[in-house]
C-alpha positions as CSV (number, residue, x, y, z in Angstrom):
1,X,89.8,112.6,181.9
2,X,88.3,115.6,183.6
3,X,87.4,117.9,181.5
4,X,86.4,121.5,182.9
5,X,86.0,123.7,179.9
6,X,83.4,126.0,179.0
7,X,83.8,126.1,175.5
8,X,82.5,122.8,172.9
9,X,84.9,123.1,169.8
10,X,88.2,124.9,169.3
11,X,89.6,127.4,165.9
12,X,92.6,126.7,164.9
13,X,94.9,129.3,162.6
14,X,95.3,129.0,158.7
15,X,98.7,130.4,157.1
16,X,96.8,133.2,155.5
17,X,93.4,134.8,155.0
18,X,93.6,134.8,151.5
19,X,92.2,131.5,149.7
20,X,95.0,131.4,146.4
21,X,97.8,131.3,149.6
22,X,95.7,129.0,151.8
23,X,95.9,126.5,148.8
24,X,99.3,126.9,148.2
25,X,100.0,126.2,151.7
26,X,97.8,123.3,151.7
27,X,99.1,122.1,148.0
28,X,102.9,122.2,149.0
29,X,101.8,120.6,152.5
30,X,99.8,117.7,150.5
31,X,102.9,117.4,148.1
32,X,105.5,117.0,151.7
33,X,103.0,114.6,152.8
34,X,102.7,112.4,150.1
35,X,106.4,112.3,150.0
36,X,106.8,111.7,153.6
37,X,104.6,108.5,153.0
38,X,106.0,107.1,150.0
39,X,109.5,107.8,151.0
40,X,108.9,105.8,154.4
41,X,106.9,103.1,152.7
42,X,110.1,102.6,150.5
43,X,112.3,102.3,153.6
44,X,109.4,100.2,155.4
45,X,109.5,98.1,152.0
46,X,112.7,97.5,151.5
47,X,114.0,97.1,155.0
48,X,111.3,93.9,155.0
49,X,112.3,92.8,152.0
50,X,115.7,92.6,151.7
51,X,117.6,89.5,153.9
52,X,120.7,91.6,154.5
53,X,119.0,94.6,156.4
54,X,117.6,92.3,158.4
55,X,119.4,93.3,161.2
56,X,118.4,95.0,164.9
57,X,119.2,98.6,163.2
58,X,116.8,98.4,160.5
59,X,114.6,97.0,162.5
60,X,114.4,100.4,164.4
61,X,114.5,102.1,161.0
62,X,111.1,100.5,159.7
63,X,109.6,100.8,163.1
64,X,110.4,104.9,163.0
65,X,109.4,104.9,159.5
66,X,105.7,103.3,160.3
67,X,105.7,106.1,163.6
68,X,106.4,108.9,161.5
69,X,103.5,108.2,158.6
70,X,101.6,108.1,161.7
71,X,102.9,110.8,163.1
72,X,102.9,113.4,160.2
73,X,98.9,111.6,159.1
74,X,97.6,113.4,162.8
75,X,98.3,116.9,161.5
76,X,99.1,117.6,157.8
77,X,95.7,116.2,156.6
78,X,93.4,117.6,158.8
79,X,95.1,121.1,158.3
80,X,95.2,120.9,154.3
81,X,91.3,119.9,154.5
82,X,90.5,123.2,157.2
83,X,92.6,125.5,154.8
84,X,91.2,124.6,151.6
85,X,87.4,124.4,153.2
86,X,87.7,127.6,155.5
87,X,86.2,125.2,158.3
88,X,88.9,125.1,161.0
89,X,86.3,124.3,163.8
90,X,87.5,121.2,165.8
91,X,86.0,119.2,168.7
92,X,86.9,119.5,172.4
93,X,87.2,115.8,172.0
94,X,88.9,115.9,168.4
95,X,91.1,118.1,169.9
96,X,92.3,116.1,173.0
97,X,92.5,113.2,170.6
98,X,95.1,115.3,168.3
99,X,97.2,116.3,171.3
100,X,97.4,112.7,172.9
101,X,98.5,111.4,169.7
102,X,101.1,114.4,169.0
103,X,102.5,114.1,172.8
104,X,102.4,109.8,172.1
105,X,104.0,109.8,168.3
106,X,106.5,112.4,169.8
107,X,108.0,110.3,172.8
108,X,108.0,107.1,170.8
109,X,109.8,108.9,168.1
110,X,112.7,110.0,171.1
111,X,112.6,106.2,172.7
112,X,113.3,105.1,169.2
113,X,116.4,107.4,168.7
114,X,117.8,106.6,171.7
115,X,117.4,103.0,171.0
116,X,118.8,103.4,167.7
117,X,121.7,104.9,169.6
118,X,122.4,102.6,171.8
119,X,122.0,100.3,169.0
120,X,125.3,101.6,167.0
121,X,127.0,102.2,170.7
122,X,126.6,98.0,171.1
123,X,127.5,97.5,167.2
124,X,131.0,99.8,167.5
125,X,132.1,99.4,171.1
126,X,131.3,96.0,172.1
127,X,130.3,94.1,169.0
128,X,131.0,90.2,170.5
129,X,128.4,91.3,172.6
130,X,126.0,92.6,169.9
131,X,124.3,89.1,169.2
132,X,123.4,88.8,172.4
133,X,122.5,92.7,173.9
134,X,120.9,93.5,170.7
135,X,118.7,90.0,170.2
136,X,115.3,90.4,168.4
137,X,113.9,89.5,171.6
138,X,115.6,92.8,173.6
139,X,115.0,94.7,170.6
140,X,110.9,93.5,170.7
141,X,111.1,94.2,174.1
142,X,112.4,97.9,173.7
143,X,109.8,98.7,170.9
144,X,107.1,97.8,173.2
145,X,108.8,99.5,176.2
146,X,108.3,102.6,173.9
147,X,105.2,102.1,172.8
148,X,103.4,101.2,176.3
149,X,105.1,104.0,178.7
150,X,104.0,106.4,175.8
151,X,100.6,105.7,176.1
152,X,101.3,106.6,179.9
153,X,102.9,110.0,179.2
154,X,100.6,111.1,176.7
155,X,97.9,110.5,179.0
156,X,99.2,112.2,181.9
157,X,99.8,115.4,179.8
158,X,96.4,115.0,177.8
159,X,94.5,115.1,181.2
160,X,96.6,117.6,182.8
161,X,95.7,120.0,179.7
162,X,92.2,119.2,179.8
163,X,91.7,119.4,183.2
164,X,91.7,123.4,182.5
165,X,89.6,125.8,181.8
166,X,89.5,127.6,178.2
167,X,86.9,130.7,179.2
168,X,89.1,133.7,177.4
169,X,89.0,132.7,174.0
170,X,88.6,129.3,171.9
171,X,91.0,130.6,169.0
172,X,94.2,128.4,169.1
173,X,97.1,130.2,167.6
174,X,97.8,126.9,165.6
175,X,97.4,124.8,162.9
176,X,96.6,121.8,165.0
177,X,95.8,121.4,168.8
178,X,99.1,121.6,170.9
179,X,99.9,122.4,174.5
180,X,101.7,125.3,174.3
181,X,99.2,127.1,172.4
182,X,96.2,125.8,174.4
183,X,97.9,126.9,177.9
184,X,97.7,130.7,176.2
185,X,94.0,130.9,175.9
186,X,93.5,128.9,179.3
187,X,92.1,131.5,182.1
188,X,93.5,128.7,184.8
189,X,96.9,129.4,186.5
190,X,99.1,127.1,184.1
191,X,102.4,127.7,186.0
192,X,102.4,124.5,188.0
193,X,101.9,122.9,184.9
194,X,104.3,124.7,183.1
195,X,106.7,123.8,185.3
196,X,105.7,119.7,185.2
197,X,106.5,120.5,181.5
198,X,109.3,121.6,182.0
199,X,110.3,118.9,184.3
200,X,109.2,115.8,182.2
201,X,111.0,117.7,179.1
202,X,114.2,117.9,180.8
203,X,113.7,114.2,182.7
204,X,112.8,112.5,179.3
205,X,114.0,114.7,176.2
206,X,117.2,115.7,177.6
207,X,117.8,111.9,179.6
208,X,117.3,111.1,176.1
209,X,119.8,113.7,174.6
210,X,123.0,112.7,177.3
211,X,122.1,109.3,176.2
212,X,122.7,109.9,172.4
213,X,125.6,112.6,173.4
214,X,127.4,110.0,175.6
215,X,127.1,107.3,173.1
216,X,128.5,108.6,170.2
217,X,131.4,110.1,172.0
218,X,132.1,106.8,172.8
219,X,131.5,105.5,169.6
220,X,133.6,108.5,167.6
221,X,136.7,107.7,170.4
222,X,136.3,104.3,169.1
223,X,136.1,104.6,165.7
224,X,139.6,106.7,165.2
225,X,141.1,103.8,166.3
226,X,139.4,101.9,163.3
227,X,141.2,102.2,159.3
228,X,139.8,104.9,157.3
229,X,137.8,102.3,155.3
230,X,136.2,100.8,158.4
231,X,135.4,104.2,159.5
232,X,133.9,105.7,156.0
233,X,130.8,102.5,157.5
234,X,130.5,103.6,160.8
235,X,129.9,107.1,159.8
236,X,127.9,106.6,156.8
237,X,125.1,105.0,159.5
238,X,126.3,107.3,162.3
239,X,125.8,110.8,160.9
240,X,122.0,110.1,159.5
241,X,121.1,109.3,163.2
242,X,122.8,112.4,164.5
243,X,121.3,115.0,162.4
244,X,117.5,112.9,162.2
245,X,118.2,113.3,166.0
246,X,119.5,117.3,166.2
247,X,117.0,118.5,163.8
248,X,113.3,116.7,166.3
249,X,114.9,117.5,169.3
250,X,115.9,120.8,168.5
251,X,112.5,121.5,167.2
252,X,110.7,120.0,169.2
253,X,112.4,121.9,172.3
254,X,111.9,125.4,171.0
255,X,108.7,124.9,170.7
256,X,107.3,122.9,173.7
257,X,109.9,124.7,176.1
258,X,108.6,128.2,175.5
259,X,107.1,130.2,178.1
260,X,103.4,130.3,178.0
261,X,102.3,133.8,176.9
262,X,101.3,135.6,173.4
263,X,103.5,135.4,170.7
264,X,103.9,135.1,167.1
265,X,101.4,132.9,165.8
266,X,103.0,132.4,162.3
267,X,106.3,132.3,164.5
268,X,105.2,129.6,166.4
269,X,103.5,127.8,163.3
270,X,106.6,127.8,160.8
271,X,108.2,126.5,164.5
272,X,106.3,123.5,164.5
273,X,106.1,122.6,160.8
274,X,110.1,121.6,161.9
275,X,109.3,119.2,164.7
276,X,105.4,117.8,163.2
277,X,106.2,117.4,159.3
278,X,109.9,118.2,158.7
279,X,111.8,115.6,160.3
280,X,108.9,112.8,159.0
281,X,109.9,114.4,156.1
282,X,113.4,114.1,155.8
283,X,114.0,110.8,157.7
284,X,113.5,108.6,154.5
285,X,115.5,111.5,152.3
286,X,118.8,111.6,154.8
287,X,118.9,107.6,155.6
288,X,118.6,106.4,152.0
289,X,121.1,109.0,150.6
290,X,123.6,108.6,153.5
291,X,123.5,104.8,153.8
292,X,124.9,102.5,151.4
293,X,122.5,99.8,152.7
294,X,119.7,101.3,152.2
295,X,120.7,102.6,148.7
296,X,122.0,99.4,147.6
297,X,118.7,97.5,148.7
298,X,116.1,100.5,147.1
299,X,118.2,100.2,144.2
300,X,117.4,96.2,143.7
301,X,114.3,96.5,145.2
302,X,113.3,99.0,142.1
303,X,115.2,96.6,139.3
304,X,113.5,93.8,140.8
305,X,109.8,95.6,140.2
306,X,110.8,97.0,136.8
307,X,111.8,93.7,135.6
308,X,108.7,92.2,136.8
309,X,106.6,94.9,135.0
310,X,109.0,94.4,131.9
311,X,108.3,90.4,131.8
312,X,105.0,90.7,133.0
């Protein structure tokens, strides 16, 4: 990776100057992290555990659940440990590191929707053909689809940031290294990149989006045609995916998709707190409450400890 800039370590932003708001932010960050991982440890858990979830859509559950206590662990930490020490300084290198990983966790995190998708698209539409389009062999082959052309992605956009030159300023308007906020303080013309941005946003984010979009209007035609029984299932897994899905894409758009000059920096940080640590966040939250599965299985998976604890 060419790396042209004059400047050996980055600032990034706190919430506030003063030090009793910097450790509420970082207290009530720590508290949505901690939460984030037991909450997707539970569905990690539990999803293993239990024989009757062992099925090609839980099998893309655990897999998000594992990204996202990766993803949210590249940011929240690192941000609640700069606040609470006043040491926000970061490493040229730390800071391409965070960025790969961000761009990486991110595009997984939209394979894996749109897998999930196509996943209930298969299950509703044409389910004598689920056994055999959904196989754990297809579905091992789609995870590492994911994962590998990530690592391709990532890289490309890593490179392309850090191929320019940061000779204005070295404060980044952030509480973790980004792209958006690093193509503000370059002093290169970022345009073409902006535009290759833009591109691979609208190639793979919204390819991604008609995907999902297409696939549950198919899946919402058929399911009218189902009894209201049948179709209280189909939307108690359906709906979960769809707002998991609206909330990270939405985010996640606003935020990468904006232009590249000076904004609000508290703005653009309250922006990404709802595509970093929000939808990590609520993942866990929305599938256990709106799935009967997954309530059902937590439930005996928690009678089963207690008892243990009780006989032990």
């Amino acid at each position: 990776m060419a790396n042209s800039t004059t400047v050996t370590e980055f600032l990034l932003m706190n919430f506030a100057d003063r030090w009793q708001l910097r450790l509420l932010h970082s207290m009530l960050f720590l508290l949505m992290y901690l939460v984030t991982l037991l909450g997707n440890l539970l569905i990690v858990t539990v999803t293993t555990l239990d024989q009757k979830l062992n099925m090609p859509m839980y099998f893309f559950l655990r897999n998000l659940s594992v990204l996202d206590m990766c993803y949210v662990t590249v940011t929240v930490p690192n941000a609640c440990v700069n606040s609470l020490t006043g040491n926000s300084t970061i490493s040229v290198a730390g800071c391409a590191s965070q960025v790969f990983l961000v761009i990486y966790f991110v595009y997984v995190e939209v394979m894996f929707l749109t897998v999930m998708a196509r996943d209930r698209y298969v299950a509703t539409c044409q389910p004598l053909h689920y056994p055999v389009v959904m196989s754990h062999q297809c579905c091992v082959q789609m995870t590492l689809a994911s994962l590998l052309s990530g690592l391709v992605y990532a890289g490309v956009h890593t490179g392309q940031t850090f191929q320019l030159t940061f000779c204005q300023s070295n404060v980044i308007h952030q509480f973790f290294c980004d792209i958006p906020s690093l193509l503000r303080i370059s002093c290169s013309d970022t345009s073409s990149y902006f535009l290759l941005i833009l591109f691979s946003a609208i190639v793979v984010i919204g390819g991604c989006f008609i995907f999902i979009t297409m696939s549950y209007i198919h899946i919402f035609s058929t399911v009218l045609k189902f009894p209201i029984r049948e179709q209280g299932k189909v939307f108690s897994t359906c709906v979960p995916h769809i707002l998991v899905v609206s909330l990270f894409l939405g985010s996640s758009l606003c935020v990468y998709l904006k232009p590249s000059v000076n904004s609000e920096t508290i703005q653009d940080m309250i922006l990404s707190v709802f595509y970093t640590i929000v939808p990590p966040f609520l993942n866990p939250i929305i599938y256990s409450l709106r799935n009967t599965q997954v309530k059902e299985a937590v439930k005996k998976v928690m009678l089963r400890n207690f008892h243990q604890q009780m006989t032990g």
